[in-house]
C-alpha positions in Angstrom: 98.3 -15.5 55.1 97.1 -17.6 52.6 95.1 -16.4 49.9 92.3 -18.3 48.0 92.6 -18.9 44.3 90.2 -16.7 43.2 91.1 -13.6 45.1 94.5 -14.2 43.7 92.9 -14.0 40.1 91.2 -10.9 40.9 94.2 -9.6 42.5 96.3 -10.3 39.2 94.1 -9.1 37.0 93.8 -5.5 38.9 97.6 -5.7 38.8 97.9 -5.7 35.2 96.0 -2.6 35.1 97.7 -0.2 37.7 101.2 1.3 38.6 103.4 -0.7 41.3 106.4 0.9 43.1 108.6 -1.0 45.3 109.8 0.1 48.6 113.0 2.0 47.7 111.0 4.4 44.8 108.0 4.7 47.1 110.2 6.3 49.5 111.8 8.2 46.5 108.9 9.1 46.0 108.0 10.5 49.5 110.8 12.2 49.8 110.6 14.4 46.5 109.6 17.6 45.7 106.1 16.9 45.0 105.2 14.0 46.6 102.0 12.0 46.5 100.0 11.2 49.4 100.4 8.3 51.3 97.4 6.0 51.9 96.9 3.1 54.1 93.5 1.1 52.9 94.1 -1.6 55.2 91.5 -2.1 58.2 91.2 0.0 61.1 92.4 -2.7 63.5 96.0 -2.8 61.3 96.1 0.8 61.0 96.1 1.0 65.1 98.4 -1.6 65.3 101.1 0.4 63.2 101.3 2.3 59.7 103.7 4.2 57.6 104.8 8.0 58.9 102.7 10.0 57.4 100.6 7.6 56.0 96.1 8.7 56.2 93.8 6.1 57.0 91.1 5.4 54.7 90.2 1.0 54.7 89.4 -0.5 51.8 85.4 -0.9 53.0 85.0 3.0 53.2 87.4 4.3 50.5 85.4 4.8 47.2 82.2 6.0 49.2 84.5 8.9 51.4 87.7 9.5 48.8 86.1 12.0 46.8 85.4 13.2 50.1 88.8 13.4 51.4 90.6 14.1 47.9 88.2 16.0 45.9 90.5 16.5 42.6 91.0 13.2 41.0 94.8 14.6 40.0 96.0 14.1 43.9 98.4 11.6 43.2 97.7 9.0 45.8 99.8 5.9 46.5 98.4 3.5 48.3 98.8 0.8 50.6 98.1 -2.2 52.5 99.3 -5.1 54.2 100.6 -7.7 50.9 99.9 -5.4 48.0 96.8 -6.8 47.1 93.9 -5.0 48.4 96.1 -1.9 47.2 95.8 -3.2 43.7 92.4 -3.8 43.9 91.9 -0.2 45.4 93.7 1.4 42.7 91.5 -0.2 40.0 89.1 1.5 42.1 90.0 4.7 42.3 90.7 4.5 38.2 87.4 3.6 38.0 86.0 6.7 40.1 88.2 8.9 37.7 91.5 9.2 39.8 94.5 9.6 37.1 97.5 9.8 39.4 97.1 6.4 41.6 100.2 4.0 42.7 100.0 1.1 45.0 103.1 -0.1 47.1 104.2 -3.4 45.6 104.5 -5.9 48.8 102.7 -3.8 51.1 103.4 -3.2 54.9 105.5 -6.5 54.7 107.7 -5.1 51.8 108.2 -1.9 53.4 109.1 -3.2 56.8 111.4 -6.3 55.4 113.9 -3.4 54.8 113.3 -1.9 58.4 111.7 1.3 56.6 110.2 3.8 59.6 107.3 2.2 61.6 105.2 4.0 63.6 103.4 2.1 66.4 100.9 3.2 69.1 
């Protein structure tokens, strides 16, 4: 997909301020001890089409009005994804913004992840 200028800006910027993982720590990650949990912000159309095992849902249009909701202590280390890396990034600042102190987005995305045939699940 191509992106418009400005949303590349803004996606950027939000970049410089957060953590990125690639695909081979984020599953480090997952598979550790302690590890965080795994959110998909992408819509609920791409979320039914396919996410990451053991991935929640929570899109990017509900997530800062229902994540204290869902993830009351803004310790829960979260790391987050989408389908490019972008609207993760932007959803991190987010969640920085809300208080959260513990938030990682998945650099690449769902196209990252599945470019080294990482599990799938699909409906």
């Amino acid at each position: 997909m191509k992106h418009a200028p400005g949303f590349l800006r803004l996606c950027e910027a939000a970049r410089a301020q957060i953590h990125e993982v690639d695909v081979p720590a984020a599953r480090a990650l997952l598979a550790s001890d302690l590890p965080p949990v795994l959110v998909d912000v992408r819509e609920d159309g791409e979320w039914a089409a396919g996410h990451i095992p053991g991935a929640v849902h929570l899109g990017r249009g509900v997530l800062e009005r229902d994540v204290e909701g869902r993830f009351p202590d803004p310790a829960t280390p979260l790391l987050l994804y989408c389908g490019g890396g972008y609207r993760s990034a932007l959803a991190a600042v987010a969640l920085h913004e809300l208080g959260y102190t513990n938030v990682l987005s998945l650099a690449g995305g769902v196209r990252a992840w599945q470019a080294i045939a990482a599990p799938w699940v699909t409906p």
